[in-house]
C-alpha positions in Angstrom: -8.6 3.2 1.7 -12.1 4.4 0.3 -13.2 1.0 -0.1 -12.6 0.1 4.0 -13.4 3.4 5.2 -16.9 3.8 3.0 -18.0 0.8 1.9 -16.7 -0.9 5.4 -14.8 -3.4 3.0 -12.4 -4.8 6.3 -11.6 -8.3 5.3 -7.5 -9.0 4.6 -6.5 -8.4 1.0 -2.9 -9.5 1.6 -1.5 -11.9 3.9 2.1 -11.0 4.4 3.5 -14.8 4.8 2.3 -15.0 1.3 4.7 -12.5 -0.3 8.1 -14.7 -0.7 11.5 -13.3 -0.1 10.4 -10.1 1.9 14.2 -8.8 2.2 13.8 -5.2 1.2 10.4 -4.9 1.8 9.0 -2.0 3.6 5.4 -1.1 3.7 2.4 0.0 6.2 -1.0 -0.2 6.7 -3.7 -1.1 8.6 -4.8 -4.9 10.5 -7.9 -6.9 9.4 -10.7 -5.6 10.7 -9.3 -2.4 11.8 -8.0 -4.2 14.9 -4.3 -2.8 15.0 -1.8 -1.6 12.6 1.1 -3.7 10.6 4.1 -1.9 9.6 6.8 -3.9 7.3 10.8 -2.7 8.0 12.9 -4.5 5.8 10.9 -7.7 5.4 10.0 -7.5 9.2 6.2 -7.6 9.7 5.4 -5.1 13.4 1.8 -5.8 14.1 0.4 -3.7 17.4 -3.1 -3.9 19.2 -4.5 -1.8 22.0 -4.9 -3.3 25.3 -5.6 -0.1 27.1 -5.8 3.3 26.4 -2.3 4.0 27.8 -0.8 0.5 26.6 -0.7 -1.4 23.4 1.7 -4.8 22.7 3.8 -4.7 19.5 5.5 -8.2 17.7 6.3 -9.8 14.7 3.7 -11.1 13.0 4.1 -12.4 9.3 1.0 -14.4 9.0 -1.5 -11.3 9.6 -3.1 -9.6 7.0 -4.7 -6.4 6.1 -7.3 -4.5 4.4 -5.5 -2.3 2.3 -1.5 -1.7 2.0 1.5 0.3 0.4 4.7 -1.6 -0.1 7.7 -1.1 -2.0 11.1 -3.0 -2.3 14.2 -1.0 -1.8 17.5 -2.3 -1.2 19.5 0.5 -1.2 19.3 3.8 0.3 20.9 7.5 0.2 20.8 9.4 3.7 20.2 12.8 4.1 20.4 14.8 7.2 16.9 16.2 8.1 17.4 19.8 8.3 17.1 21.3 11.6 13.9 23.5 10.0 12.2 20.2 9.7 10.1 19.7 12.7 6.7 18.7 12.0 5.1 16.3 9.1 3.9 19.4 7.2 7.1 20.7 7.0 8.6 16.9 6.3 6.1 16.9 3.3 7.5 20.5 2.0 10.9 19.3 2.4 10.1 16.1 0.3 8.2 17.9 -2.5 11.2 19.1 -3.1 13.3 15.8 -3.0 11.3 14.9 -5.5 10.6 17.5 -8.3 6.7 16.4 -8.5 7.6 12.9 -9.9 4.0 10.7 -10.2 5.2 7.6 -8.9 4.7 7.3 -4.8 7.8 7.6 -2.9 8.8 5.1 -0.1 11.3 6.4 2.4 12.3 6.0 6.1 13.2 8.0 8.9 15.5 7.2 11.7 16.9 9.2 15.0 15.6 10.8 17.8 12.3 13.0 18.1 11.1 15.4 20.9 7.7 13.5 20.6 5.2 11.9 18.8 1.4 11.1 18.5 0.3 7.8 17.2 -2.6 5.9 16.8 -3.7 2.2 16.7 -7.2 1.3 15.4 -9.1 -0.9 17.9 -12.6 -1.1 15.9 -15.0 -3.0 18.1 -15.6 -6.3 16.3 -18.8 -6.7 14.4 -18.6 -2.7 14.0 -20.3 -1.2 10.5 -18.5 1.1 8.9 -19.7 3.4 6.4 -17.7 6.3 7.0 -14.1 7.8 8.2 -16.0 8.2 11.2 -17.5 5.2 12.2 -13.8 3.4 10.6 -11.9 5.5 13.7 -14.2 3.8 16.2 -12.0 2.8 19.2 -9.3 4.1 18.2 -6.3 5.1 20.7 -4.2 7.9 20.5 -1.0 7.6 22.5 1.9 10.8 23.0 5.5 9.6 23.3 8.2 11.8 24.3 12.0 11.7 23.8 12.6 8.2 22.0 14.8 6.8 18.8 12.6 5.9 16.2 12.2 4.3 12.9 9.3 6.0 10.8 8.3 4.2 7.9 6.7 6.5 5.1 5.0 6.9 1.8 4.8 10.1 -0.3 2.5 10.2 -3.6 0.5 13.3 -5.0 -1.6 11.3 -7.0 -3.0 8.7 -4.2 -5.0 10.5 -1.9 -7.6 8.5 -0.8 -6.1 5.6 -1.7 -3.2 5.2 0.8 -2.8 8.6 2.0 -5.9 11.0 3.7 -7.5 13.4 1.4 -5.5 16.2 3.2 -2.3 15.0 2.8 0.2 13.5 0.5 2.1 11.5 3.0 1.1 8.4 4.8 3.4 7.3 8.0 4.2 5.1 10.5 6.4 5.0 13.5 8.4 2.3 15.1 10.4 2.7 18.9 13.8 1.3 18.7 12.8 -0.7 21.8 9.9 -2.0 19.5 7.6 -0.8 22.6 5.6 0.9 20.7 4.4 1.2 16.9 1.4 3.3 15.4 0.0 5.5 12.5 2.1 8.8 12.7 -0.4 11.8 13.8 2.0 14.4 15.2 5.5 14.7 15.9 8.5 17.1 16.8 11.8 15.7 15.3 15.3 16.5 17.1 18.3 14.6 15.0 17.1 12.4 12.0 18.2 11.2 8.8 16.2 10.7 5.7 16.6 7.8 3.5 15.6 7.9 0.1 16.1 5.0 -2.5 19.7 5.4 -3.9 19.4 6.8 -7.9 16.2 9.1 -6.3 
């Protein structure tokens, strides 16, 4: 993340088609040139774009790419209700902490039910844009508030990667998928009603 949002490093570094059997894969990040965002559920590469600042189109896209990326493979999971005290990402992050007694290694996980609402983002740099900052990287961006929806929230928790795939403030990095597949973006704010947590069975 430091090297794209500082050193305006936006060329793709992975190229998903490239990654083989991609069963079990989950992952997120952003698009090339900070032009959308790509989010990986189960080997199924979501890739949206803003075409106005109240729409955006979503699809599967394997052959995009990406400037920087967390992935992980995980074939099985354990679900967990979310309990009702969990409403908000800070309190999701408190809640995890202790899911996972400080361990070092990042944490993928995924979320799926129904939320109150939601903020998300897409990136929509303006081509040709430098970037030298957090800043100047958020140029164009487009926030969009959904309300009552099922989802599928794609997330990764690490203590010991801010910076690197998670903002300097926080130790969770997330992404959010309707189950109409209508709408996908970075996770800014959100209100949950009935989820379940999935961890990766043996966590």
């Amino acid at each position: 993340m430091k090297r794209v949002m500082w050193e305006g490093k936006l060329d793709g570094l992975i190229r998903f088609d490239t990654l083989g059997d991609r069963q079990g894969l989950y992952g997120i990040g952003p698009l090339v040139g900070l032009r959308g965002e790509v989010t990986i559920d189960d080997g199924k590469v979501y890739v949206s774009r803003v075409t106005s600042d109240s729409t955006m189109v979503v699809e599967e896209f394997p052959a995009s790419s990406a400037p920087f990326f967390v992935r992980a493979k995980v074939n099985d999971w354990k679900s967990i209700p979310l309990p009702p005290e969990v409403k908000t990402i800070q309190q999701l992050e408190a809640f995890l902490v202790k899911q996972v007694d400080n361990s070092p290694d990042p944490l993928p996980f995924k979320l799926t039910g129904e939320i109150e609402r939601a903020v998300i983002h897409v990136q929509n740099l303006p081509p040709g844009t430098p970037v030298s900052s957090p800043a100047e990287a958020h140029q164009g961006q487009v926030d969009y508030t959904l309300g009552a929806e099922r989802v599928r929230i794609i997330g990764f928790y690490s203590q010991k990667h801010q910076g690197v795939f998670t903002h300097h403030d926080s130790y969770l990095h997330l992404h959010l998928v309707t189950e109409d597949e209508n709408w996908m973006g970075h996770l800014d704010e959100v209100s949950f009603k009935d989820v379940q947590l999935l961890l990766p069975a043996g966590q």
